[in-house]
C-alpha positions in Angstrom: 0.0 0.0 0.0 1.9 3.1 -1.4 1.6 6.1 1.3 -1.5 8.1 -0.4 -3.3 5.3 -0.5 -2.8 4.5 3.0 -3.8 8.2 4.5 -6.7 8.0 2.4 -7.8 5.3 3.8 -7.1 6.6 7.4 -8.4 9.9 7.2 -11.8 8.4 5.3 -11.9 6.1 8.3 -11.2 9.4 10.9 -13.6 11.5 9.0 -16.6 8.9 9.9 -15.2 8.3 13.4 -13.7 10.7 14.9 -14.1 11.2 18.6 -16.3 14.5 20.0 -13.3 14.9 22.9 -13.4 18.4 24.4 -10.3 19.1 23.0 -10.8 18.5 19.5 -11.4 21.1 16.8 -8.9 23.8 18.7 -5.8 25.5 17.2 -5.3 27.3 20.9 -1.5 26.3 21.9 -2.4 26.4 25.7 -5.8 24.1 24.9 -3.5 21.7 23.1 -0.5 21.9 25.6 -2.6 20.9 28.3 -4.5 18.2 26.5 -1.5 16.3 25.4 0.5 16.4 28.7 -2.9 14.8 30.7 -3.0 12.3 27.6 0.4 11.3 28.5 0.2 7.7 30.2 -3.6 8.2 30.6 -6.2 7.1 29.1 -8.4 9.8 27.5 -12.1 8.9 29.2 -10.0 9.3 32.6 -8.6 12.6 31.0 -12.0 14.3 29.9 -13.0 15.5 33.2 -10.2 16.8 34.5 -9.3 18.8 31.5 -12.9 20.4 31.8 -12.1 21.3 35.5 -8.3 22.3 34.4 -9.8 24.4 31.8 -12.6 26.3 33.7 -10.2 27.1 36.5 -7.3 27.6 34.6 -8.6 29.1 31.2 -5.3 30.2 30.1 -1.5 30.5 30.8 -2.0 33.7 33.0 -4.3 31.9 35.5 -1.8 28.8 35.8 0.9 31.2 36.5 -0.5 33.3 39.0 -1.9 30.3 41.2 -0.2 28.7 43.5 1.6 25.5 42.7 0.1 23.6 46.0 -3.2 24.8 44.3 -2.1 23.1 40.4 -1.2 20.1 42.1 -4.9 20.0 44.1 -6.2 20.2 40.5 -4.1 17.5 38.9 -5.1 14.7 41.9 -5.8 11.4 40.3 -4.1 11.7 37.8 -0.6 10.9 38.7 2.7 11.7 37.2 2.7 15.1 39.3 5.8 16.3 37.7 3.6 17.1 34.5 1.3 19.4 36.8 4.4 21.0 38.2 6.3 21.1 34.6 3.4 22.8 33.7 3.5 25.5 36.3 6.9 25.9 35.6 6.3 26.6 31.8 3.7 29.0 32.6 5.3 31.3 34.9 8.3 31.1 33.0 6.6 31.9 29.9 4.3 35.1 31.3 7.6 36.4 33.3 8.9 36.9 29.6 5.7 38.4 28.7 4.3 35.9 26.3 0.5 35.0 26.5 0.7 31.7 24.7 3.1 29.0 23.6 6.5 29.9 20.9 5.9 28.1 17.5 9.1 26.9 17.2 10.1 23.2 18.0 13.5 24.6 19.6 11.9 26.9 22.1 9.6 24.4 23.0 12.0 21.7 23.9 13.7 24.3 26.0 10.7 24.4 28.3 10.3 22.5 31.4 8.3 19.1 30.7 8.1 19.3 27.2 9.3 16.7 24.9 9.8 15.6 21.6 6.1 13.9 21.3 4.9 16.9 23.0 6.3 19.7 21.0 5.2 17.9 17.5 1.5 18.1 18.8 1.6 21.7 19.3 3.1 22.4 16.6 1.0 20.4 14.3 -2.3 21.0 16.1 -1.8 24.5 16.9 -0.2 25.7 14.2 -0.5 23.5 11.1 3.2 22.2 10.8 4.2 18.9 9.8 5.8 17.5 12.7 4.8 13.9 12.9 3.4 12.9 16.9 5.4 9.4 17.2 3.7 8.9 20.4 3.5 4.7 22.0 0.0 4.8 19.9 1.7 6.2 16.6 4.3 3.4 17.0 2.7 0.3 18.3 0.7 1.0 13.9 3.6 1.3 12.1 5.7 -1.5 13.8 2.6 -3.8 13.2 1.9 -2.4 9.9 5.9 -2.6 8.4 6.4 -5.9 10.6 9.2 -4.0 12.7 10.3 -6.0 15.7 11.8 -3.1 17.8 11.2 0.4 17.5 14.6 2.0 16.7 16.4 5.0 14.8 16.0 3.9 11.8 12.1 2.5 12.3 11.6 6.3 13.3 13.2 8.0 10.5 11.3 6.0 8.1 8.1 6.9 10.1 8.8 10.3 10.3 9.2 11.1 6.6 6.0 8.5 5.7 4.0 10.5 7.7 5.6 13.5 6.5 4.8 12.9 3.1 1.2 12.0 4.3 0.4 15.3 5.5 1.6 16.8 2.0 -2.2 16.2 1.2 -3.9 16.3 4.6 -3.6 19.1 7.8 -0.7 18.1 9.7 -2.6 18.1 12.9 -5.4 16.4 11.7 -3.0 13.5 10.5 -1.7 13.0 13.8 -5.0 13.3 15.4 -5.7 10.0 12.9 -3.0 8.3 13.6 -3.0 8.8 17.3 -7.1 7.7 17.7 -6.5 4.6 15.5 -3.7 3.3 18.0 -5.9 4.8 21.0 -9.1 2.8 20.1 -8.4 0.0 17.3 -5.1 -0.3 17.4 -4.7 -1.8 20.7 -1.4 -3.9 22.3 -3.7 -6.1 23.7 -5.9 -7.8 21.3 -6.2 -4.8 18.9 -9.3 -4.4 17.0 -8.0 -5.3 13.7 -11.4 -6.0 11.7 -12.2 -2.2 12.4 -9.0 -0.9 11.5 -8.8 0.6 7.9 -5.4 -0.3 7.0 -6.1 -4.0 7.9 -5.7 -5.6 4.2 -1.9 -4.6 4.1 -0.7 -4.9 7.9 2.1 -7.3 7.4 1.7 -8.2 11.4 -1.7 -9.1 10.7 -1.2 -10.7 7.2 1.5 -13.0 9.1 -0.3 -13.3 12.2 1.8 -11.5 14.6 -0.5 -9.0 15.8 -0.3 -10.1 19.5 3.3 -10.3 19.7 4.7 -7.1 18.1 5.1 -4.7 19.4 6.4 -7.2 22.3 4.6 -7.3 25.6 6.1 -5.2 28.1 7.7 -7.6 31.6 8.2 -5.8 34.4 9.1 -7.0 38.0 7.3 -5.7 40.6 8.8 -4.9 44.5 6.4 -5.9 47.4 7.0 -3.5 50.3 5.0 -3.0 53.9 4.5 0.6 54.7 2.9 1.3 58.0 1.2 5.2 58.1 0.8 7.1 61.9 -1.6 9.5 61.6 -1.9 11.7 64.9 -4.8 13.1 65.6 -6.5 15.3 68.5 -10.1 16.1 68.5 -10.1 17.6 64.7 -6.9 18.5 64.5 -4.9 15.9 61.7 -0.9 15.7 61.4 0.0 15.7 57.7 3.4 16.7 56.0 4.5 17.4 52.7 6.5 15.3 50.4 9.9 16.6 49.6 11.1 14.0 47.0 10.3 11.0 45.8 6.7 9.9 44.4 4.1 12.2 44.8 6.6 15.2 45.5 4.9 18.7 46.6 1.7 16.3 47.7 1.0 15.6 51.2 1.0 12.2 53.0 1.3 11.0 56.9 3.9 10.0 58.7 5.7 6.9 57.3 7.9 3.6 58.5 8.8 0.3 57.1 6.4 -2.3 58.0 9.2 -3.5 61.1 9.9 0.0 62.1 6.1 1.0 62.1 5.4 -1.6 64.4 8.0 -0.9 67.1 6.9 2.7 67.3 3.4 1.5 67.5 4.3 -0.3 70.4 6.0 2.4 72.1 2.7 4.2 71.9 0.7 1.9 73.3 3.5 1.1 76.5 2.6 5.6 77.0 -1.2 4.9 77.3 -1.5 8.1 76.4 -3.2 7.6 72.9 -6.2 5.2 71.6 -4.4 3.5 68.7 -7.4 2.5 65.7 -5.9 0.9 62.8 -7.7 1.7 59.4 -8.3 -0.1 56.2 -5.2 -1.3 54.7 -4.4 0.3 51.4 -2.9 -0.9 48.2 -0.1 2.0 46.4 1.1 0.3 42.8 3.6 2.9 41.2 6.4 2.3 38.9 7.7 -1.1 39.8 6.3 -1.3 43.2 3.2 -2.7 45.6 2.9 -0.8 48.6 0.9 -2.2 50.9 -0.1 0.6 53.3 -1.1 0.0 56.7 -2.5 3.4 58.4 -2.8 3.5 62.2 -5.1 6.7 63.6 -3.1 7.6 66.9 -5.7 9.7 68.6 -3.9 11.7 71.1 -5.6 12.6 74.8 -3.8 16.0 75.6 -3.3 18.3 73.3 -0.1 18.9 74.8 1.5 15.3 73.8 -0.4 16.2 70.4 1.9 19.4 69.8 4.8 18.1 71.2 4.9 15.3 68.7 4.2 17.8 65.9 7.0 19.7 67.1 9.6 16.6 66.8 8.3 15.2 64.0 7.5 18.3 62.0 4.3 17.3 60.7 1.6 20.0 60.5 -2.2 19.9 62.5 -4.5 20.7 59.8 -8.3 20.7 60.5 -10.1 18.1 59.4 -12.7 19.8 57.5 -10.0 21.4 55.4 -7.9 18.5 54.2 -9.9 18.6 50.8 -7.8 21.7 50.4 -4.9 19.9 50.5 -3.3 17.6 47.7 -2.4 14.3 48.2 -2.1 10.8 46.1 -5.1 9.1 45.4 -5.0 6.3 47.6 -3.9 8.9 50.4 -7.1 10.5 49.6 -8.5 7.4 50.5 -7.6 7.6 53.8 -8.6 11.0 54.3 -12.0 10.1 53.7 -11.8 7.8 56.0 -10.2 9.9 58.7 -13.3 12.0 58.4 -15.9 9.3 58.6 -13.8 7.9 61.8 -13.8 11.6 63.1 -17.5 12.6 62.5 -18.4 9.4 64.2 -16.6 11.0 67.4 -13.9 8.6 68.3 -11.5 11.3 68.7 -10.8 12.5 72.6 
């Protein structure tokens, strides 16, 4: 299949199925910015209503700027990879400071920018401003390694994609190339059994002709680390100790006090050899990230004097916040989790 009659076939096939996705149909380089960096390792029906809330509280780069980045990350909860939500921040105030109200159209100042990549800088630039810079995003890729029969994804596989494509968009809009490309590897295009009787390129996909649709591109193996983390969570009456993450996962969020499984129990017994706090453990909780299973174990350590209270806080530098106002705070999903379980546990007056 020569290369116009493939994006022929593809764009007749994205012209009678495109999706309606909030984003579509914008040329604004903020609207697209923000839509591609949520799309990144997420899948879009999780991204659609956060880029509605993103959008109507952050309508453009000056409001990103001018907030608060605990306030970006509050908006960004759920869904993970927080160094996009502070990249993003980043970006923006760095942008405004230079007195620019949207995104450069070049791919070299884009790159310089904080967070944004290769894939990244080729959407804006095709979607936003109509240049042909092809998007050879995981979704691009996992079509033309089936459809050329390419058992790795390498230089040379890239080159050859980038000037197909390329040559493509000599008779379609850039961005509205990339928009095809990137739906048919989002929807019918899948790694696990993809949807090949739907796909319009089907009669000439040499991993389906020979097939090896299942196995290329190869199945990702990863090992996975089991750890035990056990949480403290002081409390007095409705008063809750929280800190904020300095590094690591989840950095700029804010979590509870943390131990290895064997440390948090030792501590735990200390506690209980004082008397001076009721000790409720909660429901255990279940963290996957990267290559790990955190199995999180929160204790609420409800304190009788206030002065005990403080004087831990003190030590341990964690922060009393009151309970009604830990929605205001960010944290990581399954640490939101717990918070709305601290408050059910509060409300129902276990607290001293």
């Amino acid at each position: 299949m020569e290369g116009r009659c493939f994006f022929n076939r593809l764009m007749h096939w994205f012209s009678r199925n495109r999706r309606n996705d909030p984003w579509n149909g914008t040329d604004d380089p903020y609207t697209v910015w923000i839509s591609e960096v949520m799309l990144q390792q997420t899948v879009v029906s999780a991204v659609k209503p956060y880029f509605e809330a993103w959008m109507g509280r952050f309508p453009t780069l000056f409001h990103v700027a001018s907030s608060p980045e605990e306030e970006v990350l509050r908006m960004w909860e759920g869904l993970g990879y927080y160094s996009r939500a502070r990249n993003i921040h980043k970006t923006a105030r760095i942008l405004t400071s230079e007195g620019r109200r949207s995104l450069p159209s070049t791919y070299k100042e884009l790159r310089s920018l904080p967070g944004i990549g290769d894939n990244t800088a080729r959407a804006v630039l095709s979607l936003a401003f109509g240049q042909k810079y092809p998007v050879l995003d995981a979704n691009v890729r996992k079509i033309f390694m089936r459809f050329f029969l390419e058992e790795e994804w390498s230089k040379e596989t890239a080159s050859r994609v980038d000037l197909f494509v390329r040559e493509g968009m000599e008779g379609y809009p850039p961005g509205r190339v990339n928009e095809a490309l990137m739906q048919l590897g989002q929807a019918v295009c899948l790694r696990k059994r993809p949807r090949c009787p739907d796909c319009p390129l089907v009669s000439r996909c040499q991993a389906r002709l020979s097939g090896r649709e299942d196995s290329i591109p190869p199945p990702l193996i990863r090992d996975v680390t089991g750890k035990k983390t056990v949480l403290l969570i002081p409390v007095w009456n409705r008063e809750v100790g929280i800190l904020r993450k300095r590094e690591g996962i989840g950095r700029g969020l804010w979590t509870f006090l943390n131990f290895s499984y064997e440390e948090g129990r030792v501590v735990l017994s200390r506690l209980e050899e004082k008397g001076r706090t009721d000790i409720l453990p909660m429901t255990r909780q279940i963290h996957t990230y990267t290559r790990f299973r955190d199995e999180l174990f929160p204790y609420l350590i409800c304190f009788r004097k206030k002065e005990d209270f403080k004087t831990l806080a003190q030590e341990l530098d964690f922060q009393p916040v009151d309970m009604d106002k830990l929605d205001t705070y960010p944290f990581l999903t399954v640490y939101r989790k717990i918070t709305e379980e601290i408050k059910t546990l509060l409300t129902g007056d276990i607290s001293r």
